[in-house]
C-alpha positions, 0 to 999 in steps of 0.5 A, spaced: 323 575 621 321 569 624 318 566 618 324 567 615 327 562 620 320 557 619 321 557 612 328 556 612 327 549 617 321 547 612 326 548 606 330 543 610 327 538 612 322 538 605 328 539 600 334 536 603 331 532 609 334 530 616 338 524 613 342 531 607 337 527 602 332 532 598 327 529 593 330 522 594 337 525 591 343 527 594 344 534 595 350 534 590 344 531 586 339 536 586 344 542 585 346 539 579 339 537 576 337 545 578 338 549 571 338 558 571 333 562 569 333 569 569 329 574 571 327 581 569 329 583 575 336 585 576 337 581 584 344 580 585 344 575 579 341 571 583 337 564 580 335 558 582 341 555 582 346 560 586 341 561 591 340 554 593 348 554 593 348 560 598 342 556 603 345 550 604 353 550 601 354 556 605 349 555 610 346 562 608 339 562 611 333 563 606 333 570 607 337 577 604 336 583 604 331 584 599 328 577 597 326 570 601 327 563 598 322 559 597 320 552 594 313 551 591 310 545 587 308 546 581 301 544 582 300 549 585 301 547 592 305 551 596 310 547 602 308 554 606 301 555 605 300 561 610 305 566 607 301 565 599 301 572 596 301 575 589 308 579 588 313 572 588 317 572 583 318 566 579 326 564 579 327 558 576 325 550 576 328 544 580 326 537 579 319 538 580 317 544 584 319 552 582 324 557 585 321 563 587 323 570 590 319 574 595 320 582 595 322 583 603 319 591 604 324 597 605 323 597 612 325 591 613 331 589 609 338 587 612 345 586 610 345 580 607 349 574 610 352 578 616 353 572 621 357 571 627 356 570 634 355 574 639 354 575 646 350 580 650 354 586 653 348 590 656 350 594 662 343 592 666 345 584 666 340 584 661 336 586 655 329 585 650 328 582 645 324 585 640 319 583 634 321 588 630 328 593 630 326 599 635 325 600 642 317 602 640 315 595 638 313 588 640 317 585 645 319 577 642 313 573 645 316 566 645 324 570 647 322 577 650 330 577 655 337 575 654 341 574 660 348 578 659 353 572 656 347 569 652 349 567 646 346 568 639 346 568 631 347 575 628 344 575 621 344 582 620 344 590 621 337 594 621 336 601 622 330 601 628 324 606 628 328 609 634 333 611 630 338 606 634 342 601 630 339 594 631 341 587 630 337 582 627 338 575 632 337 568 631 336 565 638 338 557 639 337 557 632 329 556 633 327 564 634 329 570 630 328 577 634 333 584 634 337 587 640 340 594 639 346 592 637 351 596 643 348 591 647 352 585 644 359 583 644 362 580 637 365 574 640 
């Protein structure tokens, strides 16, 4: 879920910027000027404005377990443009750029918000870090090893292709990854 992270950071500096002001606005600002819009879809009775409350009131990052948030202007111009596909769900207005919803595929969904931080208990004094949740896949190129007593984010519980139940990590708050989630130590 790195791109989750990245859309996450770009959220950020492009909606709230690094002095807490979004579209020249306070942040008190833009939640008040956003407005609901349902959808067809039932996901939680989420819409624009009580995901924007959960991604930065709350601190929650932009992703759940089954949708990513993201902004895109109403020209049609998307803040990410890498990650365009055709099976967003319109979500809602704020100010000038519309709300929308990602569907995340089965086998990537997470429990929703489950954040703390951990510290890694491997027996081995070590353990990879993986791209994806199981022992059969790519190790994390920019993250691939944590040293035990590393601490890290965890943002949520996903079973592995190995069976094994993993956690999906944030590292330094730049890289997201899964380790098996016996080789970490709620703190």
């Amino acid at each position: 879920m790195a791109v989750a992270q990245t859309m996450y950071d770009q959220l950020h500096h492009n909606i709230i910027g690094a002095d807490g002001s979004g579209f020249g606005k306070t942040l008190e600002e833009v939640i008040k000027n956003a407005y609901t819009t349902p959808t067809d879809q039932d996901i939680r009775g989420s819409s624009c404005l009580e995901a924007v409350i959960r991604v930065f009131l709350e601190g929650q990052r932009i992703f759940t377990d089954h949708y990513v948030y993201f902004f895109m202007s109403d020209r049609g111009n998307s803040y990410w443009r890498n990650y365009w596909d055709t099976h967003y769900v319109n979500m809602g207005k704020l100010k000038n750029h519309t709300f929308w919803g990602v569907a995340i595929p089965d086998d990537e969904k997470t429990q929703p918000f489950a954040r703390y931080v951990a510290s890694v208990d491997d027996p081995d004094g070590w353990t990879f870090v993986y791209e994806e949740a199981g022992s059969d896949k790519e190790l994390l190129e920019s993250y691939p090893r944590l040293n035990n007593g590393n601490l890290v984010e965890v943002l949520g519980t996903q079973k592995g292709s190995d069976g094994a139940v993993w956690n999906m990590i944030s590292i330094a708050g730049a890289y997201a990854g899964y380790v098996r989630a016996d080789h970490l130590m709620r703190k």
